[in-house]
N, CA and C atoms as an extended XYZ file, in Angstrom:
327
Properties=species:S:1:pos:R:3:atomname:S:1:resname:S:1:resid:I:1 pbc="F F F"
N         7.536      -14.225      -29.825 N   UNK     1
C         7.745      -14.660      -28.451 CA  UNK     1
C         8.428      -13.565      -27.639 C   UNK     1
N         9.486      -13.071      -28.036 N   UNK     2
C        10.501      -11.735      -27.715 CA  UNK     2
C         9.235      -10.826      -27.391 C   UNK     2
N         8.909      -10.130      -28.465 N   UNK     3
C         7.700       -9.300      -28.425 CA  UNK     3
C         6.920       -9.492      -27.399 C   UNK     3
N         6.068      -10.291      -27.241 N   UNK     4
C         5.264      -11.376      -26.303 CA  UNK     4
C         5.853      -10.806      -24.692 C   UNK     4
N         6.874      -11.401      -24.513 N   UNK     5
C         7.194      -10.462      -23.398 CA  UNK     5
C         8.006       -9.789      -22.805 C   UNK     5
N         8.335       -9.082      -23.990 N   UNK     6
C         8.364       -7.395      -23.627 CA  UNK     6
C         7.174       -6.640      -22.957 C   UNK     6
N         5.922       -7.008      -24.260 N   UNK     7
C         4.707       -6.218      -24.028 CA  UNK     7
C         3.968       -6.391      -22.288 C   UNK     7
N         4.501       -7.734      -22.062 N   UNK     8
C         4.113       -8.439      -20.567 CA  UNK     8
C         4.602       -7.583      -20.203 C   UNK     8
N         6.012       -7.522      -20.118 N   UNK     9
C         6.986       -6.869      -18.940 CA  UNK     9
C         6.641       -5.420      -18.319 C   UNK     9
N         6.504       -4.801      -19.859 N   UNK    10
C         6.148       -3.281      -19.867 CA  UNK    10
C         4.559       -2.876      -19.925 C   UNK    10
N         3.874       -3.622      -19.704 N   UNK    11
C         2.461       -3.219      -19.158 CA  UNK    11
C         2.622       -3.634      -17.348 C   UNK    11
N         3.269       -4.700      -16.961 N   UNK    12
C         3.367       -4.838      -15.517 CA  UNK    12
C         4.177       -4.169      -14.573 C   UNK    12
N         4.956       -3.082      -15.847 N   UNK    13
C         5.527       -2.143      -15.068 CA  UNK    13
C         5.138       -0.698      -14.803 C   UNK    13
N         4.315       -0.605      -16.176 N   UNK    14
C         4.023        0.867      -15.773 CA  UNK    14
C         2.783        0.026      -15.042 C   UNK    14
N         1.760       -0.765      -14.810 N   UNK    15
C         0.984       -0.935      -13.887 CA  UNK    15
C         1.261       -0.793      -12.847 C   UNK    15
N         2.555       -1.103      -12.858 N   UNK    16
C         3.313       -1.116      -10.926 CA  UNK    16
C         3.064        0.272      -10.632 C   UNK    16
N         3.955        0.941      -11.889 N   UNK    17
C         4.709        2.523      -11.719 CA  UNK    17
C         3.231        3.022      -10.945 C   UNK    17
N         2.427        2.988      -11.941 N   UNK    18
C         1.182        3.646      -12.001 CA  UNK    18
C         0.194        3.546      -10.743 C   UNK    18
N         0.224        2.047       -9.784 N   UNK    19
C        -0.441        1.722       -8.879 CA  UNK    19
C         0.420        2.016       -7.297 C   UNK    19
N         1.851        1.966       -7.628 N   UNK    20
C         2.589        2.430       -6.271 CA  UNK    20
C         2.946        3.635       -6.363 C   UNK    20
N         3.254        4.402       -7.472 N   UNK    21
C         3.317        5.804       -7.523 CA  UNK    21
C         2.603        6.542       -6.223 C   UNK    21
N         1.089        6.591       -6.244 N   UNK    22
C         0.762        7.324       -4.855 CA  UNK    22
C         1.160        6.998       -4.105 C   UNK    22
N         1.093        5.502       -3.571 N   UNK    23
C         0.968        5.157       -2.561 CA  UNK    23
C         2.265        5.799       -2.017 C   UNK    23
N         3.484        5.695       -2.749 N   UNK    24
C         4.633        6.471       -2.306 CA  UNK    24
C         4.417        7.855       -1.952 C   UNK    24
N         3.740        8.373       -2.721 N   UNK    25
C         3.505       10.078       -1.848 CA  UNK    25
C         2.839       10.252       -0.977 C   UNK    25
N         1.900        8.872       -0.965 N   UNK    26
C         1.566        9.382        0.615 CA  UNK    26
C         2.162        8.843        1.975 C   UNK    26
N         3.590        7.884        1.329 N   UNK    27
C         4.424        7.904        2.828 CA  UNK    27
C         5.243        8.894        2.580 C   UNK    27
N         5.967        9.600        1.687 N   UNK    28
C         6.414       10.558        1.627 CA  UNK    28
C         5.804       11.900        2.587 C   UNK    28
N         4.443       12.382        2.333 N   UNK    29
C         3.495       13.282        2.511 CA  UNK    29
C         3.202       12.786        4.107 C   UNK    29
N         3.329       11.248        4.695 N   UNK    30
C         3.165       11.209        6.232 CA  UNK    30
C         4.439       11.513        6.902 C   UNK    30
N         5.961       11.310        6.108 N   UNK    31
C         7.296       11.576        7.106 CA  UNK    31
C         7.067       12.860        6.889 C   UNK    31
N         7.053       13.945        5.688 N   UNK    32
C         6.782       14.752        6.035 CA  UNK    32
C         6.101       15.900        7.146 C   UNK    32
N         4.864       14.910        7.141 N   UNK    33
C         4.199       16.290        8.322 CA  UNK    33
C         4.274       14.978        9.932 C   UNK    33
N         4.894       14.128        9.716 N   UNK    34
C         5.323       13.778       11.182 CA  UNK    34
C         6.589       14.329       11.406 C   UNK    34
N         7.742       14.812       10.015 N   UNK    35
C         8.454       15.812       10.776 CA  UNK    35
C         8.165       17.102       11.493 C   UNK    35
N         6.964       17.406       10.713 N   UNK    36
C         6.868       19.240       10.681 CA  UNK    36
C         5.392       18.863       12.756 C   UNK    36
N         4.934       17.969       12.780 N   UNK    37
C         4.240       17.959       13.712 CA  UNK    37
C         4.399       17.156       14.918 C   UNK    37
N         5.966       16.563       14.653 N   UNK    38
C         6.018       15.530       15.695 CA  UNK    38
C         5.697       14.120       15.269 C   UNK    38
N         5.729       12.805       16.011 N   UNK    39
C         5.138       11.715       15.343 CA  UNK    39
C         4.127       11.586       16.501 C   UNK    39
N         2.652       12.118       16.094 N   UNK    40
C         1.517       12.035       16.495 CA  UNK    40
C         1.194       10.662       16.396 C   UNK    40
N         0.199       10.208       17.318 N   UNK    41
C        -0.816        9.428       16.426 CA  UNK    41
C        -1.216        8.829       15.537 C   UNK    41
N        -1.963       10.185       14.876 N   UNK    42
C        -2.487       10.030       13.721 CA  UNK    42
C        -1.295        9.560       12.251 C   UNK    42
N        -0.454       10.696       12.406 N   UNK    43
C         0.975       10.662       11.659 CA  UNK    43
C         1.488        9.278       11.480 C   UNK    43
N         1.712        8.873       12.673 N   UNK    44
C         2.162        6.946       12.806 CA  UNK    44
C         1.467        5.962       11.984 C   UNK    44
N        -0.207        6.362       12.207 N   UNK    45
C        -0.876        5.176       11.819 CA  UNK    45
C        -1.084        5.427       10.336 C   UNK    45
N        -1.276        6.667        9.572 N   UNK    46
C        -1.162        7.007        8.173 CA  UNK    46
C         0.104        6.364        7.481 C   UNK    46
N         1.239        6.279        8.205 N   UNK    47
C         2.594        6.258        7.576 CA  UNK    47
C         2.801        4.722        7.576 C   UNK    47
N         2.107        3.770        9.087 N   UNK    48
C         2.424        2.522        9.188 CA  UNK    48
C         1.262        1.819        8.536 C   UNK    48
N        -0.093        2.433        8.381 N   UNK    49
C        -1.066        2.217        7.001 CA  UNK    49
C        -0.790        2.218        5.412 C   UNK    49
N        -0.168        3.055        5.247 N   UNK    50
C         0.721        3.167        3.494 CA  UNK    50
C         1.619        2.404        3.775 C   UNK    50
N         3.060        1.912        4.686 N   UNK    51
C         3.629        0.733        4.428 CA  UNK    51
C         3.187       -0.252        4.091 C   UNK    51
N         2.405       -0.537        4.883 N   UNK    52
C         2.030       -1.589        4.947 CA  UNK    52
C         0.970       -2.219        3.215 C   UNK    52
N         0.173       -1.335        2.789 N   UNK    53
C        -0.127       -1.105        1.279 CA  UNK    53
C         1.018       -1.165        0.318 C   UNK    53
N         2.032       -0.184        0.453 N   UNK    54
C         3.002       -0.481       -0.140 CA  UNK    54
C         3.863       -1.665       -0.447 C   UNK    54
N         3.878       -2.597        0.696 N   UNK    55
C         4.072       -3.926        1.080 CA  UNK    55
C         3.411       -4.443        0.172 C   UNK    55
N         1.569       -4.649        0.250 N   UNK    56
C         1.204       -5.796       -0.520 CA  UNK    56
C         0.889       -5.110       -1.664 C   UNK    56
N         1.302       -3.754       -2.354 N   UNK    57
C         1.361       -3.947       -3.769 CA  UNK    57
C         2.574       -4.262       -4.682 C   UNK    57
N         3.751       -4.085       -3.944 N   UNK    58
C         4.902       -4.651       -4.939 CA  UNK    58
C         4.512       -6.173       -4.474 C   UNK    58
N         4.112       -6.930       -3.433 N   UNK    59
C         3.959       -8.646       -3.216 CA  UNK    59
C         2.925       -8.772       -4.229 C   UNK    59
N         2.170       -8.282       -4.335 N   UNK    60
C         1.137       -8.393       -5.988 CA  UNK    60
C         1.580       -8.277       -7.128 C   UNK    60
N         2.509       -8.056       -7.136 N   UNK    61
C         3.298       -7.850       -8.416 CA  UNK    61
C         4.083       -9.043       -9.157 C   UNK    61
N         4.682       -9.631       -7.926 N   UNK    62
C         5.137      -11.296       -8.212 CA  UNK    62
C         4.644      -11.996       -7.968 C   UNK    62
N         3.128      -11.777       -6.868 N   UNK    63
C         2.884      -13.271       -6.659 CA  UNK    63
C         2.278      -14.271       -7.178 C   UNK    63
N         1.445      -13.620       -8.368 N   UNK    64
C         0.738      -14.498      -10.120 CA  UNK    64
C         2.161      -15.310      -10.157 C   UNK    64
N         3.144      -14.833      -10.073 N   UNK    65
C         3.844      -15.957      -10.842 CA  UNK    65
C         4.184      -17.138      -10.452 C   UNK    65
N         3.780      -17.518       -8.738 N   UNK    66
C         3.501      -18.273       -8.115 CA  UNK    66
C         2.595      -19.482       -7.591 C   UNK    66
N         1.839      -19.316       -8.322 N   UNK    67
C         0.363      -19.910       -9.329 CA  UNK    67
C         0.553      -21.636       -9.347 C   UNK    67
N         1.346      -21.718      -10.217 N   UNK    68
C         1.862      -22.724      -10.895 CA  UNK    68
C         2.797      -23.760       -9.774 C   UNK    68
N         3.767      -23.179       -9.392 N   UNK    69
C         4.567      -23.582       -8.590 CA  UNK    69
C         4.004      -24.456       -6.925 C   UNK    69
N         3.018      -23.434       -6.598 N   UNK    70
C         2.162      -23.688       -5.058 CA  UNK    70
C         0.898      -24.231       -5.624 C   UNK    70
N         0.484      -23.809       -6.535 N   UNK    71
C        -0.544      -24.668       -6.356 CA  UNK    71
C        -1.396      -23.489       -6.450 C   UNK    71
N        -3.225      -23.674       -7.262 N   UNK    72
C        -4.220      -22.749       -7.181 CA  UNK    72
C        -4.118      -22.304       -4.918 C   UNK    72
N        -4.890      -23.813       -5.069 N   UNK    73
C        -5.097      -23.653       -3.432 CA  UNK    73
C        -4.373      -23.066       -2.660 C   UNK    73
N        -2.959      -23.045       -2.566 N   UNK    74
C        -1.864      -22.572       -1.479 CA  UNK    74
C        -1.839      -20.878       -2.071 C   UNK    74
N        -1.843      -20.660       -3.241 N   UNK    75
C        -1.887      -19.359       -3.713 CA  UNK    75
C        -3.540      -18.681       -3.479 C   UNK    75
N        -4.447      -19.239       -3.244 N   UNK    76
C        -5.205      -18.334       -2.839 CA  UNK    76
C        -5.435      -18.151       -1.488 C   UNK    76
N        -5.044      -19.501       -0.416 N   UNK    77
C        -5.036      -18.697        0.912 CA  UNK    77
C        -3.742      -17.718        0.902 C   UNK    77
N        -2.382      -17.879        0.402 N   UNK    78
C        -1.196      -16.891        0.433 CA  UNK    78
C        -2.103      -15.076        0.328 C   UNK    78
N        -2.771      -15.336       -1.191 N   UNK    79
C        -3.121      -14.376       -1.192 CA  UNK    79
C        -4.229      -13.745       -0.901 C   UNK    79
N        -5.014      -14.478        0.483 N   UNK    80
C        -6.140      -13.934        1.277 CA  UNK    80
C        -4.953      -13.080        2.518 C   UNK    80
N        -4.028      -14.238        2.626 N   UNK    81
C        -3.460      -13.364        4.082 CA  UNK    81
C        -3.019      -12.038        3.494 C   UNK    81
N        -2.257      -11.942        1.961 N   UNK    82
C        -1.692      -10.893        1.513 CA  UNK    82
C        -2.577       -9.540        2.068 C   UNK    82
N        -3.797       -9.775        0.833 N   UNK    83
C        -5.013       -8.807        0.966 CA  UNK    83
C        -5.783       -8.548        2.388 C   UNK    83
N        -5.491       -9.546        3.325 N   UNK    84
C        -5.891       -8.886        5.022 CA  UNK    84
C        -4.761       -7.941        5.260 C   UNK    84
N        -3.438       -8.273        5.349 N   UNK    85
C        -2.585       -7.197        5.729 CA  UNK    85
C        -2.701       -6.144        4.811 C   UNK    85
N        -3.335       -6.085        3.691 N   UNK    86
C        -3.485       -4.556        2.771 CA  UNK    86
C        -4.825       -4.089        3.547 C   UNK    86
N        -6.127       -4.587        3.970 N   UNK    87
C        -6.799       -4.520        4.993 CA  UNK    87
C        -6.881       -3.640        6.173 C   UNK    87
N        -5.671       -4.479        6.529 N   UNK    88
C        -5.739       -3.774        7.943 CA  UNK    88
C        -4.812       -2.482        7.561 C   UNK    88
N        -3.838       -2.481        6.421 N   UNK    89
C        -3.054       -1.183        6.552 CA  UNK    89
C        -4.095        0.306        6.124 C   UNK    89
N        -5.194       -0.274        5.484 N   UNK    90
C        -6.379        0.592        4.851 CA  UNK    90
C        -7.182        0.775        6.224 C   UNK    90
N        -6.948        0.233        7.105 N   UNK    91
C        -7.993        0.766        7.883 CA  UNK    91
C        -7.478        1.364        9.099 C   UNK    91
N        -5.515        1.534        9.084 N   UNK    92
C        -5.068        2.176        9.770 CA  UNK    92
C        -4.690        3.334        9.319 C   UNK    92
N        -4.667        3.554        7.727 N   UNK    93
C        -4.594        5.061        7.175 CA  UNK    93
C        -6.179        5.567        8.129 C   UNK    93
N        -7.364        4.705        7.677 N   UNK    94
C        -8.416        5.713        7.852 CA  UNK    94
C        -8.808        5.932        8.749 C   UNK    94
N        -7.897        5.222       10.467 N   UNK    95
C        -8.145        5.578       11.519 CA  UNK    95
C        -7.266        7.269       11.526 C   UNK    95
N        -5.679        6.908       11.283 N   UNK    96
C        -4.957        8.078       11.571 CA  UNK    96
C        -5.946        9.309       10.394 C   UNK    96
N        -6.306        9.226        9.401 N   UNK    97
C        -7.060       10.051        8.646 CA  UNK    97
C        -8.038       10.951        9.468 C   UNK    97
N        -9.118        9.918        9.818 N   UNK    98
C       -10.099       10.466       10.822 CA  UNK    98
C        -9.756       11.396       12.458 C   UNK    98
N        -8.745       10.594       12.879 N   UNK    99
C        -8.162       11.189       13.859 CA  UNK    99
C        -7.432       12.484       13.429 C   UNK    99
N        -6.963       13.000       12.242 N   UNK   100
C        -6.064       14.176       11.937 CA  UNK   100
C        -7.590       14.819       11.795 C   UNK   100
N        -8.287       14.813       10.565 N   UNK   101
C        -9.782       15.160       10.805 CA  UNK   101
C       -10.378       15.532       12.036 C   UNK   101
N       -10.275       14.912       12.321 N   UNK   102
C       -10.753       15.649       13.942 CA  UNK   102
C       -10.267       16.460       14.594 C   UNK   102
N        -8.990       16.818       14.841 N   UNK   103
C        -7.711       17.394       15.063 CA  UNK   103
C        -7.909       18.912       15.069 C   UNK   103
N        -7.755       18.612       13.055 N   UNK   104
C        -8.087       19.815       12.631 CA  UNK   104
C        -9.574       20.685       12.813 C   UNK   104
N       -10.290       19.740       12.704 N   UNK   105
C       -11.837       20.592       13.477 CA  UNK   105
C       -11.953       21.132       14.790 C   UNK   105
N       -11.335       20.404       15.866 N   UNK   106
C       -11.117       20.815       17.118 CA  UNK   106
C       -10.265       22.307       16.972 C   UNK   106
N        -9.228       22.529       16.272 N   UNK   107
C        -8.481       24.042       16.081 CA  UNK   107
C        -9.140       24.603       15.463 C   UNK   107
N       -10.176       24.564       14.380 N   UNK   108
C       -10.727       25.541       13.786 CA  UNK   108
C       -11.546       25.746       14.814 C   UNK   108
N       -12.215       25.197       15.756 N   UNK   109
C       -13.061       25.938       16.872 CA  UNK   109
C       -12.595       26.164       17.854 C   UNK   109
């Protein structure tokens, strides 16, 4: 039983480690060059896109265990709204993305 979950504990952690790890370098990697460039745009929406990811992957992390307690039903609309706000933060990295993309093509010509 001990054993049992340990092995839980420590597979759901390096899963964490392993699944928020980037996501942390790339808010790291957006304060970065919104220091070195100002807070652009693009910079904002990359940095307020990875929060916001960052957000619903540690809330993925506990919210299985919530299952039981709420109910199948209440836990799968919970976790439709979860996965829209990971959504929309994915599609505000790939606005500010595209917009730095562009950026940079406009200076190379």
């Amino acid at each position: 039983m001990i054993e049992s979950n340990f092995s839980e504990i420590l597979l759901r952690f390096t899963g964490a480690i392993f699944y928020i790890f980037p996501i942390i370098l790339f808010i790291i990697l957006a304060i970065y060059y919104n220091s070195k460039v100002g807070s652009t745009k693009e910079g904002v929406l990359i940095l307020v896109g990875n929060i916001l990811i960052l957000i619903v992957a540690i809330l993925h992390q506990f919210l299985y265990t919530f299952v039981d307690l709420w109910g199948f039903d209440i836990y799968a609309i919970i976790n439709a709204g979860v996965n829209g706000i990971s959504f929309i933060g994915s599609i505000l990295f790939l606005i500010g993305l595209y917009m730095m993309i562009q950026k940079l093509i406009k200076a190379k010509q």
